[in-house]
MDTraj code that builds the backbone (N, CA, C; nanometers):
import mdtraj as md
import numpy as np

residues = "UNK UNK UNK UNK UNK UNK UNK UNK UNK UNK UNK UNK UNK UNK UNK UNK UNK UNK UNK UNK UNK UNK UNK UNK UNK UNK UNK UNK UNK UNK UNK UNK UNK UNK UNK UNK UNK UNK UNK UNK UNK UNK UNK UNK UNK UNK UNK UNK UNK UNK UNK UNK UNK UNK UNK UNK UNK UNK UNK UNK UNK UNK UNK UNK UNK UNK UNK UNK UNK UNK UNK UNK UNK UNK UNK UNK UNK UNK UNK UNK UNK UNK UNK UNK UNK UNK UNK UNK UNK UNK UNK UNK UNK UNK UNK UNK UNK UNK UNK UNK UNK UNK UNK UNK UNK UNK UNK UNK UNK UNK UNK UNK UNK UNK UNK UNK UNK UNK UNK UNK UNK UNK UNK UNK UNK UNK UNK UNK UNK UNK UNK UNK UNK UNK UNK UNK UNK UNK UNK UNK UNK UNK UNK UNK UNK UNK UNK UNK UNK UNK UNK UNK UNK UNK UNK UNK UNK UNK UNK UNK UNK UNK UNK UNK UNK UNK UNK UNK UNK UNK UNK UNK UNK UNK UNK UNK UNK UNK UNK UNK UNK UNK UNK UNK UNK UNK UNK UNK UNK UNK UNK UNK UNK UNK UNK UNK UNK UNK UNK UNK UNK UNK UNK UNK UNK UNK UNK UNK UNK UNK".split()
xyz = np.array([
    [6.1752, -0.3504, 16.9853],
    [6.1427, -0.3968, 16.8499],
    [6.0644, -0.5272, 16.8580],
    [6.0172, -0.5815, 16.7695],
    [5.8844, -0.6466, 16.7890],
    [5.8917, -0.7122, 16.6506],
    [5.8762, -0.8617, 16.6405],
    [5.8605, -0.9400, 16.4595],
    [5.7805, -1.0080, 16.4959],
    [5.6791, -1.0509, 16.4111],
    [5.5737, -1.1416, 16.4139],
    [5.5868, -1.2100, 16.2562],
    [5.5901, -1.3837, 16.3280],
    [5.6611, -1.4588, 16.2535],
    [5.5030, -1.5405, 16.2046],
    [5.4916, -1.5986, 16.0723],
    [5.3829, -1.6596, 16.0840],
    [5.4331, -1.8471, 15.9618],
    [5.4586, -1.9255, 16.0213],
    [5.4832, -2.0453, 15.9639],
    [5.3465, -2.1061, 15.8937],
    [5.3410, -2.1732, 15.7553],
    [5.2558, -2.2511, 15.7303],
    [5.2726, -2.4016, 15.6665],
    [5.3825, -2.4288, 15.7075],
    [5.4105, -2.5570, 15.6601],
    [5.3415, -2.6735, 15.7172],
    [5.3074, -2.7990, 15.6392],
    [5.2062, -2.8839, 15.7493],
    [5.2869, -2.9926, 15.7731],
    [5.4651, -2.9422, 15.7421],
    [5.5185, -3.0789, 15.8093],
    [5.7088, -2.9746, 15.8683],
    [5.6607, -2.9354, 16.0144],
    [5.7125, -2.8231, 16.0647],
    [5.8236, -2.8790, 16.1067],
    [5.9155, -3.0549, 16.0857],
    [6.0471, -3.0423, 16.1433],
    [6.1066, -3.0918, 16.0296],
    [6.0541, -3.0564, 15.9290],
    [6.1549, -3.0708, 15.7611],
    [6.0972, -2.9718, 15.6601],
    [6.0691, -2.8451, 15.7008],
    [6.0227, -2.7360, 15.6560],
    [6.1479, -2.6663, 15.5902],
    [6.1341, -2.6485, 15.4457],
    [6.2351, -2.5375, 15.3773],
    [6.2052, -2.4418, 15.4458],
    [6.0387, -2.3946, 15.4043],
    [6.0331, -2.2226, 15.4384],
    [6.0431, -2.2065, 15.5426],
    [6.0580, -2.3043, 15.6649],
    [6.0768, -2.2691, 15.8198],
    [6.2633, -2.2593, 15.7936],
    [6.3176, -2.2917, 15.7589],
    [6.4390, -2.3569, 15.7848],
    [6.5244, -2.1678, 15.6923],
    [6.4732, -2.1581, 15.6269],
    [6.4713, -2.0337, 15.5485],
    [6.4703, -1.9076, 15.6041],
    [6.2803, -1.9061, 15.7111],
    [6.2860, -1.8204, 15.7510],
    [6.3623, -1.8093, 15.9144],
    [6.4034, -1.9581, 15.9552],
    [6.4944, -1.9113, 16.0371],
    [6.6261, -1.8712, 16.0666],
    [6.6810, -1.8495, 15.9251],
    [6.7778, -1.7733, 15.9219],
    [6.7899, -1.6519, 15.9064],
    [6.6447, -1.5829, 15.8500],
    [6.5926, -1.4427, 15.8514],
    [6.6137, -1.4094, 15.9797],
    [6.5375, -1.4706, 16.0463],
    [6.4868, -1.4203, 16.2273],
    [6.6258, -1.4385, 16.3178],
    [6.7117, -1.5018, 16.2824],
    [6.8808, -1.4820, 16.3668],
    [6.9591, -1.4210, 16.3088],
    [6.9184, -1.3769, 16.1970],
    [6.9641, -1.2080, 16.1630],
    [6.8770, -1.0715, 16.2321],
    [6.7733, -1.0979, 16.2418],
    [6.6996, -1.0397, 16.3325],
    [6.7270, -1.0271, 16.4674],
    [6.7181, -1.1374, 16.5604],
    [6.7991, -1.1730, 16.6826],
    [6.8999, -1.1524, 16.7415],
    [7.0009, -1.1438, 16.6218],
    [7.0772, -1.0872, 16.6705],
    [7.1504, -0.9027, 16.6696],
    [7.0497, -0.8767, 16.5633],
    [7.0542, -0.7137, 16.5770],
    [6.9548, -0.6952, 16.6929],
    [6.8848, -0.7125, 16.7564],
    [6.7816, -0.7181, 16.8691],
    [6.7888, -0.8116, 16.9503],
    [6.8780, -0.8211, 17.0281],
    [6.8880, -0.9228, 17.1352],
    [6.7474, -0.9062, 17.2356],
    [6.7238, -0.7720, 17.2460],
    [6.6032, -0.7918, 17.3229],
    [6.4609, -0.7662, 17.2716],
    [6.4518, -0.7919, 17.1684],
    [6.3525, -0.7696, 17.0949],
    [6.2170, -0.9346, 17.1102],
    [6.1197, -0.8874, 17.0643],
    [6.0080, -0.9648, 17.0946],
    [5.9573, -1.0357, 16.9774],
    [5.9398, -1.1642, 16.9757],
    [5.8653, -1.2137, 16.8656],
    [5.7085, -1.2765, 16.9166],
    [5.6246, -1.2348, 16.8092],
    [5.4489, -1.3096, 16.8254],
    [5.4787, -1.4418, 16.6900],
    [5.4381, -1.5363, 16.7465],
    [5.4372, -1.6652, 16.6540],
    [5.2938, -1.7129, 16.5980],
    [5.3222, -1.7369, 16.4928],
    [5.1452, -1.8109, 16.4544],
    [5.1989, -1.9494, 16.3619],
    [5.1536, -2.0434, 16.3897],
    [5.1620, -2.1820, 16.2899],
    [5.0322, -2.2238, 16.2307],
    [5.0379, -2.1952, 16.1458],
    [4.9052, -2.2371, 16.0665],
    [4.9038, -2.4021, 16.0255],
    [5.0384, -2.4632, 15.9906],
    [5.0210, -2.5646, 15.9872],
    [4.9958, -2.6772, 16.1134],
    [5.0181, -2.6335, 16.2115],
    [4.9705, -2.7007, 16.3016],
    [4.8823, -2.6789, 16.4241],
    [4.8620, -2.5310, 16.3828],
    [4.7172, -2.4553, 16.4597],
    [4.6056, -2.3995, 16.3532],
    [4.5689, -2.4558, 16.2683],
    [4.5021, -2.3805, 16.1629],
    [4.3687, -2.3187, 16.2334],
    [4.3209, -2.1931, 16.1750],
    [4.2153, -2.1450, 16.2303],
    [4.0980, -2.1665, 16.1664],
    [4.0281, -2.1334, 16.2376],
    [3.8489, -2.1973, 16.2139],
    [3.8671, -2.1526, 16.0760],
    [3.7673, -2.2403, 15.9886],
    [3.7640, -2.2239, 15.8263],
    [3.6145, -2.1457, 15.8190],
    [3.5422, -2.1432, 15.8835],
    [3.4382, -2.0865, 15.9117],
    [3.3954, -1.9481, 15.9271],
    [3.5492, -1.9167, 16.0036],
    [3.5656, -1.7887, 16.0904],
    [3.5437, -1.6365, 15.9953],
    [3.5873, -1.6542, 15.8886],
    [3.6031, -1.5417, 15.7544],
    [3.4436, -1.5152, 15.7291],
    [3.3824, -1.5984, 15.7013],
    [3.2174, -1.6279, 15.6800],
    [3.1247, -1.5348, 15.7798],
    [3.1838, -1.5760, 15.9240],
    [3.0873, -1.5787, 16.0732],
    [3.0925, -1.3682, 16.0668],
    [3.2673, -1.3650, 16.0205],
    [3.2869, -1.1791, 16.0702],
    [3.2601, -1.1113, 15.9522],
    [3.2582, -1.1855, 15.8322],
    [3.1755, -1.1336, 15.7086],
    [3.0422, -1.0442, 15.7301],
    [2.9483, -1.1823, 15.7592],
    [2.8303, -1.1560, 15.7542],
    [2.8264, -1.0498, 15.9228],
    [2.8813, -1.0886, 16.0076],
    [2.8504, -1.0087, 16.1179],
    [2.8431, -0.8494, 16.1143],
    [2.9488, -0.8071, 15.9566],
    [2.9570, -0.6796, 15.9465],
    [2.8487, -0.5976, 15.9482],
    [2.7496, -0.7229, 15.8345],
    [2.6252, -0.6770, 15.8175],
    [2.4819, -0.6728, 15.9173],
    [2.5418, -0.7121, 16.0061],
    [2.4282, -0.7473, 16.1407],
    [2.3977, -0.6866, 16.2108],
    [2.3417, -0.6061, 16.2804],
    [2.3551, -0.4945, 16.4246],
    [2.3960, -0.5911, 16.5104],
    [2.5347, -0.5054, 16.5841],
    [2.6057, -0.5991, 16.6833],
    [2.5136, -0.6431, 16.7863],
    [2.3471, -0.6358, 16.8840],
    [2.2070, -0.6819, 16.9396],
    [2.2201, -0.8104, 16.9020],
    [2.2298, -0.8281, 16.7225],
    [2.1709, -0.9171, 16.6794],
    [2.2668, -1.0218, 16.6169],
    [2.3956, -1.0280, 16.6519],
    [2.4930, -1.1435, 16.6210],
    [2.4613, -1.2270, 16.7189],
    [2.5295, -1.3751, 16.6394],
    [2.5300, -1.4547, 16.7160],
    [2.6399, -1.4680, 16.8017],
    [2.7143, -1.5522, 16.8744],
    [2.7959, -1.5893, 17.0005],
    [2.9315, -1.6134, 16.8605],
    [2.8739, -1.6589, 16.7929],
    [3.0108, -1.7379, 16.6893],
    [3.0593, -1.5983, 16.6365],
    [2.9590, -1.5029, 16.5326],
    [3.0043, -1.4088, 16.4644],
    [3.0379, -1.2915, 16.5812],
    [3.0220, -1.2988, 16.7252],
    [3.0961, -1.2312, 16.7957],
    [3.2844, -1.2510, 16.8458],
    [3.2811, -1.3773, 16.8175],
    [3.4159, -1.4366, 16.8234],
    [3.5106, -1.4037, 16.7172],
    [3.3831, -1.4419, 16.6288],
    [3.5195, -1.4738, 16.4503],
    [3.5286, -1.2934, 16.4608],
    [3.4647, -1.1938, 16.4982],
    [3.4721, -1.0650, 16.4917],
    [3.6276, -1.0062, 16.5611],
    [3.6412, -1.0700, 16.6976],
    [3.7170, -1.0788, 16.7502],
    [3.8264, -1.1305, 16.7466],
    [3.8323, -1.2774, 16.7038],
    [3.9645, -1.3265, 16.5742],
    [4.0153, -1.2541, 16.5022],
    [3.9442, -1.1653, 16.3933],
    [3.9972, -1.1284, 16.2642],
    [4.0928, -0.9743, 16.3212],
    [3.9851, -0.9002, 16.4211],
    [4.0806, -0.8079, 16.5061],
    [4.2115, -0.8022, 16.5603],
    [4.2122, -0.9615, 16.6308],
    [4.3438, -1.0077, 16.6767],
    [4.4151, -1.0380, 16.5742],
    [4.3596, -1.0901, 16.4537],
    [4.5435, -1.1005, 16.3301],
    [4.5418, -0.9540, 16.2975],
    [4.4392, -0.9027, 16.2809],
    [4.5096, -0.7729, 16.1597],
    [4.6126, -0.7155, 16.2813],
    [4.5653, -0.6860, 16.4525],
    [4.6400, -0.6417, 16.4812],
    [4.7983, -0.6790, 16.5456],
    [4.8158, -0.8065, 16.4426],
    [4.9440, -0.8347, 16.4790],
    [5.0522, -0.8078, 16.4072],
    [5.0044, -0.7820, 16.2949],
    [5.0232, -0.7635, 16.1694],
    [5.1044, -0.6032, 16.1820],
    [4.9952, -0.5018, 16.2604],
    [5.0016, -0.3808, 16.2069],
    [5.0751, -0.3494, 16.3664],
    [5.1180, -0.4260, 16.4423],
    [5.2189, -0.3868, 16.5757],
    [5.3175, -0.4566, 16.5511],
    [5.3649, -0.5023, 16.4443],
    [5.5108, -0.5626, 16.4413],
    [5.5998, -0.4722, 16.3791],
    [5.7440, -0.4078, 16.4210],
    [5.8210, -0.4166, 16.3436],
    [5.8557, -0.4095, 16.2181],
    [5.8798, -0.5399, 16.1880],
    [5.9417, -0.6425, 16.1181],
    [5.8385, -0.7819, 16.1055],
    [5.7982, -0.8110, 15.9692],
    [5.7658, -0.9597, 15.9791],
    [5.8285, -1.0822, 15.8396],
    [5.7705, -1.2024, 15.9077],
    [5.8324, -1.3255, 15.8226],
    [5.7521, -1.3822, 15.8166],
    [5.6958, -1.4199, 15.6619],
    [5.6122, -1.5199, 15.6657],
    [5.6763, -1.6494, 15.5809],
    [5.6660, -1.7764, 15.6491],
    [5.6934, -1.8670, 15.5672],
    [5.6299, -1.9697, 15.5184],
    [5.5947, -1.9833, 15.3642],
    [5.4551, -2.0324, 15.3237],
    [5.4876, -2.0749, 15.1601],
    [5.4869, -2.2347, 15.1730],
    [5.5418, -2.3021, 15.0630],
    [5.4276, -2.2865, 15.0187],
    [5.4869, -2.3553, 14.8343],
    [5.3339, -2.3703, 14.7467],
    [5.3033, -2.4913, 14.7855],
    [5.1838, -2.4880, 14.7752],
    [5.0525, -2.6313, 14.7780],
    [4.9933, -2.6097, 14.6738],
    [5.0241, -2.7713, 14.5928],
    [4.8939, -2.7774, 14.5066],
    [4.8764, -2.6613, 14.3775],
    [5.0180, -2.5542, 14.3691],
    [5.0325, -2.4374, 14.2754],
    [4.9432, -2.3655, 14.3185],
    [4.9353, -2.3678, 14.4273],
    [4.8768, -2.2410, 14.4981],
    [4.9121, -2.2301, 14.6537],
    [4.8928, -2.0850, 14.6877],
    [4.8996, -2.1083, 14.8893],
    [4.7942, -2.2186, 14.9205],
    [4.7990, -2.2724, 15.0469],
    [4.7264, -2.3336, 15.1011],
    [4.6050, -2.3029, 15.1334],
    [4.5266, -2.3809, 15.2006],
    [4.3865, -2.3216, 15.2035],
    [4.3728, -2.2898, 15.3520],
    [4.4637, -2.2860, 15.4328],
    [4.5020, -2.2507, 15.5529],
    [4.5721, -2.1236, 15.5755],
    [4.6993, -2.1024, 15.5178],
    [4.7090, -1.9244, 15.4792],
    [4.6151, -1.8869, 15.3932],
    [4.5268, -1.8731, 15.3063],
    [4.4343, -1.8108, 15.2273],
    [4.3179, -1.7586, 15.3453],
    [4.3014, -1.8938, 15.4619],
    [4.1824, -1.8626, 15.5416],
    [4.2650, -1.7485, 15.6173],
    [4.3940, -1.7534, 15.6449],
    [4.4168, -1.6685, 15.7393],
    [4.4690, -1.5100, 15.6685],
    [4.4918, -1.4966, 15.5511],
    [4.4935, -1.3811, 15.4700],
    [4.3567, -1.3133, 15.5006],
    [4.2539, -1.4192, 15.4455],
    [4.1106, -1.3666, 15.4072],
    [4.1012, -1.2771, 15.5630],
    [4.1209, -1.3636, 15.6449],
    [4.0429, -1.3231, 15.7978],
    [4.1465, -1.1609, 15.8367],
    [4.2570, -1.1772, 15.8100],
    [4.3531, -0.9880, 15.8499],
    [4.2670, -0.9187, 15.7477],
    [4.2206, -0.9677, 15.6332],
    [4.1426, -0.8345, 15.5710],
    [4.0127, -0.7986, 15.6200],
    [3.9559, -0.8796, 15.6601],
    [3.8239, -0.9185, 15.7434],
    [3.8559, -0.7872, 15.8387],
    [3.9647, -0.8559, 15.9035],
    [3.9944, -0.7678, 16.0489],
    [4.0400, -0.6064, 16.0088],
    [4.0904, -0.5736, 15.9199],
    [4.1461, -0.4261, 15.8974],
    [4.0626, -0.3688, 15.8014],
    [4.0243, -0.4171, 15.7430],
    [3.9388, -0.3353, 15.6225],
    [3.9984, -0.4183, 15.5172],
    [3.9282, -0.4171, 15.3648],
    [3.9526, -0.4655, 15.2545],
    [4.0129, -0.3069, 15.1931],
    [4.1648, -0.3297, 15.1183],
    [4.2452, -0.2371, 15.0902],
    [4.3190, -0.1263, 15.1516],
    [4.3711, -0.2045, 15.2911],
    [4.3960, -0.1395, 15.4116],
    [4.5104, -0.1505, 15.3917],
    [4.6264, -0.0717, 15.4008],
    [4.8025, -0.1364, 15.3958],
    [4.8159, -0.1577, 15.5287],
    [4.7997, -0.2852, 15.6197],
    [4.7794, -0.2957, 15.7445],
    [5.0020, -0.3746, 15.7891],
    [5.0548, -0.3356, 15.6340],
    [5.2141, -0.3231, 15.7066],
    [5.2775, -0.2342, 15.5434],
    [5.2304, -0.1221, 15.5959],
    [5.2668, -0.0092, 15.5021],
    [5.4230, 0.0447, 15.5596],
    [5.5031, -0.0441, 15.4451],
    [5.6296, 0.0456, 15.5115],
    [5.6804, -0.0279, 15.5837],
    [5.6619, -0.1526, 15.6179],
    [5.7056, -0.2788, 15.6997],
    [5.7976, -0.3573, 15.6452],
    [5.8981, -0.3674, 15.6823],
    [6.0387, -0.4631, 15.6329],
    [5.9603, -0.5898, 15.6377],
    [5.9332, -0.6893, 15.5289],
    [5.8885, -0.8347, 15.5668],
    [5.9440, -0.9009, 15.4759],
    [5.9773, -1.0107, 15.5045],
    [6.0060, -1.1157, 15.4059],
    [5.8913, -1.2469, 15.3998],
    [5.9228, -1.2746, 15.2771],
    [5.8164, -1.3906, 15.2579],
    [5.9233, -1.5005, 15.2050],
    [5.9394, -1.6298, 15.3305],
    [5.9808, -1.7216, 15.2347],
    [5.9005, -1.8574, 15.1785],
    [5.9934, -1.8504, 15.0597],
    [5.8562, -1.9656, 14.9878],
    [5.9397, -2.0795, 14.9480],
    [5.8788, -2.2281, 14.9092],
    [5.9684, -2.3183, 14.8686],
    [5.8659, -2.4136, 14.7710],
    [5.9071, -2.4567, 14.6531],
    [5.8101, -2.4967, 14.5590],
    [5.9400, -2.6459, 14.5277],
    [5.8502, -2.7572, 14.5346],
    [5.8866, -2.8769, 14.4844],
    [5.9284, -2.8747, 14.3638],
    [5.9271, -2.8336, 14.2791],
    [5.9620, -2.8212, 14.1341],
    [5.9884, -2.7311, 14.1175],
    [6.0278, -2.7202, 13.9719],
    [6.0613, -2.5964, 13.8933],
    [5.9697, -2.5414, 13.8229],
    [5.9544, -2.4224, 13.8656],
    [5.8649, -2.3229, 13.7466],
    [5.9188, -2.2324, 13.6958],
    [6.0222, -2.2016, 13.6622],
    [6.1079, -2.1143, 13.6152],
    [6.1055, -2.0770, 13.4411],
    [6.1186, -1.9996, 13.3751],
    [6.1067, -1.9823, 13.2217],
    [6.1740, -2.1374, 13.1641],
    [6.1269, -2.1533, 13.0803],
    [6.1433, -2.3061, 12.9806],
    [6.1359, -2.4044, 13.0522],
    [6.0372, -2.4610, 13.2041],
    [6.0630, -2.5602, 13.2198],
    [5.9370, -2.6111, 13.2034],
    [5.8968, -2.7206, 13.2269],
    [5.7260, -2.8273, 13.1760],
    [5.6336, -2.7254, 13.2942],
    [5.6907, -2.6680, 13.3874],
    [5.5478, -2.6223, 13.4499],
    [5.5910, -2.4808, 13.4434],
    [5.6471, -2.4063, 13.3599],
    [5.6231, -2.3056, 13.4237],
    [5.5022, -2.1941, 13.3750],
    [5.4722, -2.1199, 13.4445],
    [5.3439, -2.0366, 13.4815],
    [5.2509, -2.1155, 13.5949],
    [5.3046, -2.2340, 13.6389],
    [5.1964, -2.2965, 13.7190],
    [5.2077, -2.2673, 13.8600],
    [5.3414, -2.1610, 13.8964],
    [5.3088, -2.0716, 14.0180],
    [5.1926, -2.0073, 14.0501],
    [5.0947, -2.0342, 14.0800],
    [5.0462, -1.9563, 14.1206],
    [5.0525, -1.9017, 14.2650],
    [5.1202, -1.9263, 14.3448],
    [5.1141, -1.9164, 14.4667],
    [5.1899, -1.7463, 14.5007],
    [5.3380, -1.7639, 14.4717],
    [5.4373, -1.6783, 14.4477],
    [5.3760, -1.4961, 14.3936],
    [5.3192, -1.5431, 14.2867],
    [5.2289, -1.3952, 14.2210],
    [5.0935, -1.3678, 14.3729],
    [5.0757, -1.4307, 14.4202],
    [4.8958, -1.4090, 14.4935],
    [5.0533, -1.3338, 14.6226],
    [5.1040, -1.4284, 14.7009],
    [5.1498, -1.3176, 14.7944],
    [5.2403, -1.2136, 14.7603],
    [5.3068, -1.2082, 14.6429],
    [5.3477, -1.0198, 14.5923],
    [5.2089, -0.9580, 14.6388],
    [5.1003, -0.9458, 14.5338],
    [5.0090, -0.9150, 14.5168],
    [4.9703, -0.8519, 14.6759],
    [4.9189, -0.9872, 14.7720],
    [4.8403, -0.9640, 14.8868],
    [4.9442, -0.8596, 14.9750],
    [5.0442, -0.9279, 15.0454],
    [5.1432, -0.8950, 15.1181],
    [5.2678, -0.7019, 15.0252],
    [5.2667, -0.7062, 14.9390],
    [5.3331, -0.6020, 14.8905],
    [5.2402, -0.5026, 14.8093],
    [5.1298, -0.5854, 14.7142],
    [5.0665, -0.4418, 14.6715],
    [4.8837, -0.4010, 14.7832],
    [4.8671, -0.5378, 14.8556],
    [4.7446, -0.4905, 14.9202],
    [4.7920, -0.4100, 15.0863],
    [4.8829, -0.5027, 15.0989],
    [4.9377, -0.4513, 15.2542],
    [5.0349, -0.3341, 15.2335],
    [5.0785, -0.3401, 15.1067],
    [5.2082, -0.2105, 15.0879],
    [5.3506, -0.2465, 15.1831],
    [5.4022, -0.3575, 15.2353],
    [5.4471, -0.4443, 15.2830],
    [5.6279, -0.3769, 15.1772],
    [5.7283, -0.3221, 15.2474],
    [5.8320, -0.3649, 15.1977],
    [5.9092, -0.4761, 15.1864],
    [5.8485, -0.5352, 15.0854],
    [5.8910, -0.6970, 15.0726],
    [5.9709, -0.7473, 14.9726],
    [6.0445, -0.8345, 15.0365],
    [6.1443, -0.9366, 15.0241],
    [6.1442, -1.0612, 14.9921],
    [6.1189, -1.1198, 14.9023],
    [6.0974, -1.2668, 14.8727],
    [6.1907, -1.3754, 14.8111],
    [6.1989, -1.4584, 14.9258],
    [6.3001, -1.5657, 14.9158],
    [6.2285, -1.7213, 14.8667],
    [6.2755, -1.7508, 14.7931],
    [6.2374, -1.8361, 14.7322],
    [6.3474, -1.9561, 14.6989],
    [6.3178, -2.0855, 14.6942],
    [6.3681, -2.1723, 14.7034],
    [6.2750, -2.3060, 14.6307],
    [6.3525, -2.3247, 14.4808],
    [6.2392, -2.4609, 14.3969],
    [6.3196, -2.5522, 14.4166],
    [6.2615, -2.6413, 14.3563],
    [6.3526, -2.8424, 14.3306],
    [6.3457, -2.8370, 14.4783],
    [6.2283, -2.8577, 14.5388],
    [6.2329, -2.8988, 14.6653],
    [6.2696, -3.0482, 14.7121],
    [6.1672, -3.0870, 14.6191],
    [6.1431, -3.2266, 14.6002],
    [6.2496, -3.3343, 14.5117],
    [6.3390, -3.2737, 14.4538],
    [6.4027, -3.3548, 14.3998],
    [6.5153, -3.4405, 14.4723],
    [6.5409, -3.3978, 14.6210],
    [6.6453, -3.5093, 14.7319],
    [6.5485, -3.6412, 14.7126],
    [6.4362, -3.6468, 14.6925],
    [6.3547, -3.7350, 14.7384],
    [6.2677, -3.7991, 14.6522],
    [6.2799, -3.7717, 14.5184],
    [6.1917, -3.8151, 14.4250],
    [6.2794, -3.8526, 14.2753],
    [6.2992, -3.9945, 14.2921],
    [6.3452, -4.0332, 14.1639],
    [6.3489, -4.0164, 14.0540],
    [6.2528, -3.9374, 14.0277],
    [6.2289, -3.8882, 13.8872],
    [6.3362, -3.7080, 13.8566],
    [6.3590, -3.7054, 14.0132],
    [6.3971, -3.5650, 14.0370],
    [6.5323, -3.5755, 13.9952],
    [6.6292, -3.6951, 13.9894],
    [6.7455, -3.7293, 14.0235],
    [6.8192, -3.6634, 13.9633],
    [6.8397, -3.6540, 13.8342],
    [6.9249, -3.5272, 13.7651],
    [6.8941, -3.4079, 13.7866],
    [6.8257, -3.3484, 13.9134],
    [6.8341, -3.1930, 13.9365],
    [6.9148, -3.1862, 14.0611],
    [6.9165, -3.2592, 14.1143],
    [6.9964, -3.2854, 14.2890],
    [7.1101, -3.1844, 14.2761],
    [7.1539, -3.1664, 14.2139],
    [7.2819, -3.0738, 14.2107],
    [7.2075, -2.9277, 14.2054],
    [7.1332, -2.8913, 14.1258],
    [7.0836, -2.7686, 14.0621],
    [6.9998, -2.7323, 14.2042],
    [6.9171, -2.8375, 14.2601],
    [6.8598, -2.8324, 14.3964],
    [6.9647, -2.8126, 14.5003],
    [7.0441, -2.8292, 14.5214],
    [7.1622, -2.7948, 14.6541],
    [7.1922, -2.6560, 14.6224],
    [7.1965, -2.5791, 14.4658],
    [7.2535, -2.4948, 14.4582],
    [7.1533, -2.3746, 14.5270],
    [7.0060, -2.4106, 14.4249],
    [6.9174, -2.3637, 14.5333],
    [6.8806, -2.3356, 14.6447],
    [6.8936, -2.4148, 14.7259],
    [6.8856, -2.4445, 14.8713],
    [7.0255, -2.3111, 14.9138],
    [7.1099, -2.3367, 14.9237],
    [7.2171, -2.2711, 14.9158],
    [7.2018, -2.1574, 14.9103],
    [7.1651, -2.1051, 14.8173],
    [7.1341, -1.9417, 14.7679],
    [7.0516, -1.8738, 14.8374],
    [6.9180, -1.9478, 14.8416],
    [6.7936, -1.9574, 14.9526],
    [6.8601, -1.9383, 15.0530],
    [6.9302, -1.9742, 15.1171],
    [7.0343, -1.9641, 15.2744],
    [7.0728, -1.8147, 15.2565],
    [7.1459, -1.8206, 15.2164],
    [7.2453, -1.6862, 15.1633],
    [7.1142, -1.5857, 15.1569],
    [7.0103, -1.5689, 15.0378],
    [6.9518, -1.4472, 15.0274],
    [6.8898, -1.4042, 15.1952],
    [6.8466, -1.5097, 15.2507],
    [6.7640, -1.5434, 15.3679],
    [6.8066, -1.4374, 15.4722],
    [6.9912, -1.4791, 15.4657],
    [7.0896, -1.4049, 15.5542],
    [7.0978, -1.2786, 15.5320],
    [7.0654, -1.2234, 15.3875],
    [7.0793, -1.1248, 15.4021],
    [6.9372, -1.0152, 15.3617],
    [6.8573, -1.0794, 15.3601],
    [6.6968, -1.0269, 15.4078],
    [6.6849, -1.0318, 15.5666],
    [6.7437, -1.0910, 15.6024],
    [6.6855, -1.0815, 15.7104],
    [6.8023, -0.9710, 15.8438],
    [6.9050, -0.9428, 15.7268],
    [6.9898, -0.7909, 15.7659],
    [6.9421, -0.6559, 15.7358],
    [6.8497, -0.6549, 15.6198],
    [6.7526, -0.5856, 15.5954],
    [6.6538, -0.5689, 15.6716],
    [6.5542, -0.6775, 15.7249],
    [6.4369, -0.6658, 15.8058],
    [6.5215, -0.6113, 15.9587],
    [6.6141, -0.6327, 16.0112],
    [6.6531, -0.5334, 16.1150],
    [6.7297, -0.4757, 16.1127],
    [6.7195, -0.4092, 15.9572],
    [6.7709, -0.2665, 15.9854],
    [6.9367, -0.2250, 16.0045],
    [6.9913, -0.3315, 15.9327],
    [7.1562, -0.3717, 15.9730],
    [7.1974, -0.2619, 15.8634],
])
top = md.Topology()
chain = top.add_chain()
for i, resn in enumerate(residues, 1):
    res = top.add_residue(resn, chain, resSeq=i)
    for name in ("N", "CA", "C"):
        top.add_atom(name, md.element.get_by_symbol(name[0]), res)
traj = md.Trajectory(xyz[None], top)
């Protein structure tokens, strides 16, 4: 058995969605003691921003007539889709930025479609979880809510473009241990956090198959 884990947090040793999805993956671990994981960190390996552009246009090129770059980024986008579509089981963990994904998973979304085709289910039928963690609250009646946007784009990408049997763990009031203004949610935030643990544990009894 085989999971390919993909982190995007850009601050990886106080990461919810790492901390989240590693309770997915030792539910995993331990239904598969010998099982294999492929790792990708976007937050601290981000890939060429360029790269989506270079295998774009290369589609359109006679392979004679690419350059050295759009022979690479060609070769990049090959290597994610096919990590994607030889796993198992996967976990992605990928807070909101900014009310949206980052512009670092977006480059690396863009580039697996690059690599498989546009409307490819390249984890059709794939146990995955997605965990996510949003500083605030967007929940019905609060000052931001609808300003998820992040949350709706990976249903969307990961469950209706990839066809992805997915699981999404989610975890808000990130920010409120740490932000004064947050101070009367601290409780409502632990409970969160908490639950987030718990669903985590048991998505990730699901993703292997317990």
């Amino acid at each position: 058995m085989h999971l390919f884990r993909l982190d995007a947090s850009i601050l990886p040793t106080s990461s919810t969605t790492g901390e989240i999805a590693d309770r997915a993956e030792a539910e995993w671990r331990a239904a598969h003691p010998e099982g294999t994981v492929t790792r990708r960190h976007l937050g601290t390996d981000p890939l060429p921003g360029d790269a989506w552009a270079l295998a774009t246009t290369a589609g359109f090129t006679p392979e004679a007539d690419r350059t050295p770059a759009q022979t690479e980024a060609l070769a990049l986008v090959a290597e994610l889709a096919a990590e994607l579509q030889d796993a198992d089981a996967v976990i992605l963990a990928v807070p909101l930025y900014n009310y949206g994904v980052s512009q670092h998973f977006k480059t690396w979304a863009d580039l697996v479609i690059a690599g498989a085709g546009a409307g490819v289910p390249v984890l059709k039928g794939t146990p995955t979880v997605v965990a996510t963690a949003l500083g605030g609250g967007y929940g019905p009646g609060t000052p931001r809510e609808g300003w998820d946007h992040s949350t709706p784009y990976l249903e969307r990408i990961v469950g209706d473009v990839w066809e992805a049997d997915l699981t999404v763990v989610k975890c808000e009031l990130t920010l409120a241990a740490t932000t004064p203004a947050m101070e009367g949610l601290r409780g409502l935030a632990e409970q969160e956090h908490a639950q987030a643990l718990a669903a985590a544990g048991e998505a990730g009894k699901v993703l292997a198959g317990v």
